[in-house]
C-alpha positions in Angstrom: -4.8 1.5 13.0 -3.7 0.8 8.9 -1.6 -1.4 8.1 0.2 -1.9 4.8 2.6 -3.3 3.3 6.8 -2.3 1.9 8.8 -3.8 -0.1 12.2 -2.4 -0.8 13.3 -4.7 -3.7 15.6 -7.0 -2.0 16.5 -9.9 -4.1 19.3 -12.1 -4.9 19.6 -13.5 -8.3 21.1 -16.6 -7.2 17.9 -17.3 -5.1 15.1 -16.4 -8.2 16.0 -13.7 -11.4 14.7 -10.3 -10.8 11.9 -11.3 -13.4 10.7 -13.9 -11.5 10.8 -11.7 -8.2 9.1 -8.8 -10.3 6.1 -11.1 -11.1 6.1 -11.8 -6.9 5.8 -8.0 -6.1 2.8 -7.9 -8.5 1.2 -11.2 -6.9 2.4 -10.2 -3.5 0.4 -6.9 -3.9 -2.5 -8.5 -5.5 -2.9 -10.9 -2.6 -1.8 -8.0 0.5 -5.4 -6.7 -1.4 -7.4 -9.7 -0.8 -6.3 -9.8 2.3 -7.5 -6.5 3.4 -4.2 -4.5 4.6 -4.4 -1.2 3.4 -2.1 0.2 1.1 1.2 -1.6 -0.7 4.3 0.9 -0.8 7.1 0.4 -2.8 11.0 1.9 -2.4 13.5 3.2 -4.9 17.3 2.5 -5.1 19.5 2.4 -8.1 22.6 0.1 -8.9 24.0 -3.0 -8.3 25.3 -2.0 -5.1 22.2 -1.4 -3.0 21.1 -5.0 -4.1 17.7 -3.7 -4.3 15.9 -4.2 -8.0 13.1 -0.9 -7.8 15.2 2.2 -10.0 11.7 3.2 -10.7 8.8 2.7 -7.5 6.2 4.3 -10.1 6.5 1.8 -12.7 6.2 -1.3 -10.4 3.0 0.7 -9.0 1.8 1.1 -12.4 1.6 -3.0 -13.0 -0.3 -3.5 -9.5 -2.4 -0.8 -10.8 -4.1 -2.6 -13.0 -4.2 -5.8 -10.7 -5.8 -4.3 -8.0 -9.1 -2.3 -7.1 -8.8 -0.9 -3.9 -5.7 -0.4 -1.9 -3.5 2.6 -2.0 -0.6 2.8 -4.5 2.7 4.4 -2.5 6.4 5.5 -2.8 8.6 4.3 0.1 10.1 6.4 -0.8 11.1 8.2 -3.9 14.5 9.6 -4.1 14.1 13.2 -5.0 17.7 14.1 -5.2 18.5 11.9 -8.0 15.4 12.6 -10.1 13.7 15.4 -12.2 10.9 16.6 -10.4 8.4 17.5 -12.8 9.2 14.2 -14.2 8.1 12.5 -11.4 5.3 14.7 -11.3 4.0 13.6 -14.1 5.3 10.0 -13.9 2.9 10.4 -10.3 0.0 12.1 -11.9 -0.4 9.7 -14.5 -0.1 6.6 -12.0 -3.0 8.5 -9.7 -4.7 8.6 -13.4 -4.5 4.8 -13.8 -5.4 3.8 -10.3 -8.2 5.8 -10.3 -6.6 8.4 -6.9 -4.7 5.8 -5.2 -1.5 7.2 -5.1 0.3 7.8 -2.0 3.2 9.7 -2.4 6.2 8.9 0.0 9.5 11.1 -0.4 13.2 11.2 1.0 16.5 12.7 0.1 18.2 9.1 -0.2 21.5 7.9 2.2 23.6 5.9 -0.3 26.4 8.1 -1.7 27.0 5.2 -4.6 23.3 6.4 -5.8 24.6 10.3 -5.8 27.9 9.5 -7.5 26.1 7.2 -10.3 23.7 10.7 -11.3 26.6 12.9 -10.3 24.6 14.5 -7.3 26.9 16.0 -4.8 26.0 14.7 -1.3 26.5 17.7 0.6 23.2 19.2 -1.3 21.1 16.6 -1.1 19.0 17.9 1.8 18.8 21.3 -0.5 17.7 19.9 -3.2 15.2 17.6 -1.7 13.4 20.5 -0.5 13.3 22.6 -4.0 12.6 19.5 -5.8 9.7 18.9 -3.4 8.3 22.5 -3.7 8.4 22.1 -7.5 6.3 19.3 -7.4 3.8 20.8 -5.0 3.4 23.5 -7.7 2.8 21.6 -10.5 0.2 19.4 -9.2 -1.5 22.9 -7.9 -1.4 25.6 -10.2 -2.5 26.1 -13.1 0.8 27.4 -14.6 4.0 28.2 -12.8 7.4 29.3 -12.8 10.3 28.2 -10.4 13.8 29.7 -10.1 15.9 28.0 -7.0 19.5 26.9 -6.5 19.2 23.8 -8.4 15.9 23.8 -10.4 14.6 26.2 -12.7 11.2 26.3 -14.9 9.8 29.1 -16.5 5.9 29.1 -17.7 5.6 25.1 -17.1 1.7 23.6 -17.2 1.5 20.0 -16.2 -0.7 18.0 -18.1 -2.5 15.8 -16.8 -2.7 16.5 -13.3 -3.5 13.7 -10.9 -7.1 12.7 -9.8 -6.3 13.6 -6.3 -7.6 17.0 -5.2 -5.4 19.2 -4.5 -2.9 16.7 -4.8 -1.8 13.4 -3.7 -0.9 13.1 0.1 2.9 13.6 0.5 4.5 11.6 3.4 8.6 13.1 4.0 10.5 10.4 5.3 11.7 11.2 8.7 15.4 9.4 10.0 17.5 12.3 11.8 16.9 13.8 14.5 14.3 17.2 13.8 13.6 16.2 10.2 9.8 14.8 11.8 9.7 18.7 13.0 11.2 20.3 10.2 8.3 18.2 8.1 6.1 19.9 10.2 6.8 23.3 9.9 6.7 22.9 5.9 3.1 21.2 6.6 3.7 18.0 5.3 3.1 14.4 7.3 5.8 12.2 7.6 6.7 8.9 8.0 9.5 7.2 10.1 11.9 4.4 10.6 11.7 3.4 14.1 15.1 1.9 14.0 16.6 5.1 12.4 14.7 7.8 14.3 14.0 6.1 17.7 14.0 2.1 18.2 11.6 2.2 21.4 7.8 2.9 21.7 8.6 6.0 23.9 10.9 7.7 21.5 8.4 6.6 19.2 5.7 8.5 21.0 8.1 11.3 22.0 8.8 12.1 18.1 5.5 12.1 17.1 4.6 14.1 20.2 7.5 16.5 18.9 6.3 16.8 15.2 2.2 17.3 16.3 3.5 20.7 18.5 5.6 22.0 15.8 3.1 21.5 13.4 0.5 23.9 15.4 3.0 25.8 16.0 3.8 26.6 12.4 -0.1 27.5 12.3 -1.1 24.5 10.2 -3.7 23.6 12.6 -4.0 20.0 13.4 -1.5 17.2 12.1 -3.0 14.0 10.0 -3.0 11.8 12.4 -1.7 9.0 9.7 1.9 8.8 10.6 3.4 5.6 8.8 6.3 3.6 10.8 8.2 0.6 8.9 8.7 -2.2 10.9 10.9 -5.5 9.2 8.5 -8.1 10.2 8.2 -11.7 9.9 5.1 -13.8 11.3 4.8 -17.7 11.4 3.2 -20.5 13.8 6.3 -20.1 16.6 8.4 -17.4 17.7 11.3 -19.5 17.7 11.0 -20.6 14.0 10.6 -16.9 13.1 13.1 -15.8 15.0 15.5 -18.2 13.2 14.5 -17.4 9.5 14.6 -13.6 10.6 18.3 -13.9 11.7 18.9 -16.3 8.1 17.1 -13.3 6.4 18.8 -10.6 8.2 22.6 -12.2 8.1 21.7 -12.0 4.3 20.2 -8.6 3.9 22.5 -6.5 6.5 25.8 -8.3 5.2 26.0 -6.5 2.1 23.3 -3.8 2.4 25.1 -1.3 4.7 28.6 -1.5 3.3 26.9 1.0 1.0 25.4 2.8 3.5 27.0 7.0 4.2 30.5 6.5 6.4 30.8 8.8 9.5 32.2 11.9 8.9 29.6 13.3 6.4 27.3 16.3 7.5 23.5 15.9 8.0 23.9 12.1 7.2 25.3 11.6 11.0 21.9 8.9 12.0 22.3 7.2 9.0 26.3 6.4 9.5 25.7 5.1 13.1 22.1 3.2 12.2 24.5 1.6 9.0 27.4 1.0 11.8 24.8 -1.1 14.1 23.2 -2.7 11.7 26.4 -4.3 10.2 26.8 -6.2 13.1 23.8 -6.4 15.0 22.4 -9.5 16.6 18.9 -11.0 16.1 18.2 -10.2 19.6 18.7 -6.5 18.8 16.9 -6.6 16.1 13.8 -8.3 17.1 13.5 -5.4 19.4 13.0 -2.7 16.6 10.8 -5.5 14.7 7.7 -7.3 14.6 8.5 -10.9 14.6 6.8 -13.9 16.1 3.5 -15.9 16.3 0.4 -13.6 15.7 -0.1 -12.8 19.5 3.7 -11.7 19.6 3.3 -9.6 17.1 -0.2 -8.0 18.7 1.3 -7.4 22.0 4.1 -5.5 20.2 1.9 -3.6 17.9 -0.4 -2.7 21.1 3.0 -1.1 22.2 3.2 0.7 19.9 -0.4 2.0 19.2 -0.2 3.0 22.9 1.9 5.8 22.0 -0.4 7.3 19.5 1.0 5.1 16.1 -1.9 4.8 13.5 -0.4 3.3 10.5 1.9 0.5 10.3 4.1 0.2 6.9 5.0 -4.0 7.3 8.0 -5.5 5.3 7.8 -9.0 4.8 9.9 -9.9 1.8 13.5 -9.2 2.9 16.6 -11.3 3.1 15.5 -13.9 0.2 12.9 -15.6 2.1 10.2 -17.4 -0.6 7.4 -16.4 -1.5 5.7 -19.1 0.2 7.0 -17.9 3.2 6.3 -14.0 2.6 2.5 -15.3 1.6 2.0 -17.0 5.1 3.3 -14.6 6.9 0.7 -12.1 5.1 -1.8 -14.3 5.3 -1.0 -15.1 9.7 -1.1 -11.5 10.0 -4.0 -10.4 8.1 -6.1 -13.3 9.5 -4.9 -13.5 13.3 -3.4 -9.6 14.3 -5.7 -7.7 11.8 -8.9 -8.7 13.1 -8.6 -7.1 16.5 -8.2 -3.4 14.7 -11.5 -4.3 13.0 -12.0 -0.8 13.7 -9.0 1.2 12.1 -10.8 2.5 8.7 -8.3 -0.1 7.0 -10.5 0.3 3.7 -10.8 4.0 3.9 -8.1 5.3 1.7 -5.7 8.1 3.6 -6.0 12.1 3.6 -2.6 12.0 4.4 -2.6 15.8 5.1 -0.1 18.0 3.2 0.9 21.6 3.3 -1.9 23.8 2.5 -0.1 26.8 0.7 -0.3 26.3 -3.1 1.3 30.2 -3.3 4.7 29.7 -5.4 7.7 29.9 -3.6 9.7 31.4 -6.3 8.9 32.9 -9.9 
């Protein structure tokens, strides 16, 4: 079992400036380090509107770079859609460069249509161009020289320079929400990762998707799937359930009250999980939220994980600073977890740094 550690950027500027949060992420990775979880991910979302602060994952990565020796460096996730992607590919190869081959490399197609509007992608081909701009990456972190001519990308004679430190390439994680894209990862050959809340709230639909993904994977002929399979949990830890409970429902009255106004409305095809999980989430109770979350005292949290690593989850993506809680808080919970839950996975390879298995044809696509 790994565990790291998300953060999406949520911050009110009433609570602390974005500056002053910033500086928090940075510390916040540096100590998640010292601590011994395994990798420290960070999100993207753009605009006032999504009230998160990270436009660019890659350059907040870049500044716990050079604060840190040893844990992995990852997306969670970039937004292909509403980026160039040999931009990012190079913006990538030059963070796996600086880290010395710590970059994980977490992707999705996005779900907030303000985001779209404000680069003037149409949400309808989101999903299309996620894929393209994902295949144009793969190419320039593998070949030498390539060209590329697809619906909404083309490149002629393009040679990336530099290429990352990671051979072939970084691991690639394709975040997984609706229902198939976990099997539609796996017939491209790429791991994914997944929002239990979004994809399937209970351990058994957990262990049901991941059972779906692993057959369609062999049965695409990529052999085995990596069994690193990130899941993000919200998850709060302190001394009593009850007193996490209670700052989880301050934090979550906080983060869901605004948050998911801007989430895709019903009515809009492919985004159909993300309208309903926005719709529940709007109004949903602590109660059920606790049960799609890891929130407690330490041996809470255990038992739950245990649940969870009974149906075959290895890797657990933890967000702790949501909702404005303080630092002080977010650094206790880190340090509960990491000193009381940890220990009993003394066995998971935290240290080891992921494969994070990927596609293994580097042929191009187009040319």
């Amino acid at each position: 079992m790994r565990f790291s550690i998300l953060t999406l950027g949520d911050n009110y500027e009433h609570l602390r400036s974005h500056e002053q949060f910033y500086q928090e992420v940075v510390e916040e990775a540096s100590y998640a380090e010292a601590l011994g979880y395994d990798g420290f991910w960070v999100g993207e979302h753009h605009f006032q509107a999504s009230q998160r602060v990270f436009p660019s994952p890659q350059m907040v990565l870049a500044a716990i770079a050079q604060r840190t020796k040893r844990i992995r460096l990852g997306t969670g996730v970039t937004v292909l859609p509403v980026n160039d992607p040999i931009r990012i590919a190079e913006d990538m190869a030059a963070l796996d460069l600086l880290s010395h081959g710590r970059v994980a490399f977490g992707v999705g197609r996005g779900y907030q249509p303000h985001e779209f509007a404000g680069f003037n992608v149409a949400l309808e081909t989101t999903k299309e161009r996620f894929w393209e701009c994902l295949e144009v990456i793969r190419l320039a972190w593998t070949q030498e020289r390539f060209s590329y001519h697809g619906k909404f990308y083309q490149y002629d004679d393009i040679a990336l320079l530099p290429q990352p430190v990671q051979k072939p390439m970084p691991p690639i994680w394709v975040a997984a929400a609706s229902p198939g894209s976990a099997e539609e990862a796996a017939r491209r050959g790429y791991a994914f990762s997944a929002v239990p809340f979004a994809s399937g709230p209970s351990p058994e639909e957990v262990g049901a998707q991941l059972t779906r993904y692993r057959q369609a994977y062999r049965a695409a002929g990529h052999g085995e799937a990596s069994d690193d399979i990130p899941h993000v949990f919200w998850s709060h830890v302190t001394d009593s359930t009850e007193q996490a409970l209670r700052e989880a429902e301050a934090g979550m009255k906080k983060k869901l009250g605004g948050s998911t106004k801007v989430w895709v409305k019903p009515g809009v095809s492919g985004y159909e999980t993300f309208a309903k999980v926005g719709q529940f989430l709007a109004t949903a109770t602590i109660e059920q939220i606790d049960a799609m979350a890891i929130f407690g005292n330490p041996q809470r949290c255990l038992d739950r994980i245990k649940q969870y690593q009974a149906v075959g989850v290895t890797h657990i993506l933890l967000m702790f600073d949501w909702g404005g809680l303080p630092q002080k808080a977010v650094f206790h919970s880190m340090e509960l977890f990491a000193k009381q839950v940890l220990p009993h996975f003394q066995g998971s390879q935290q240290s080891e740094p992921s494969t994070g298995r990927v596609a293994q044809r580097v042929e191009p696509l187009h040319s």
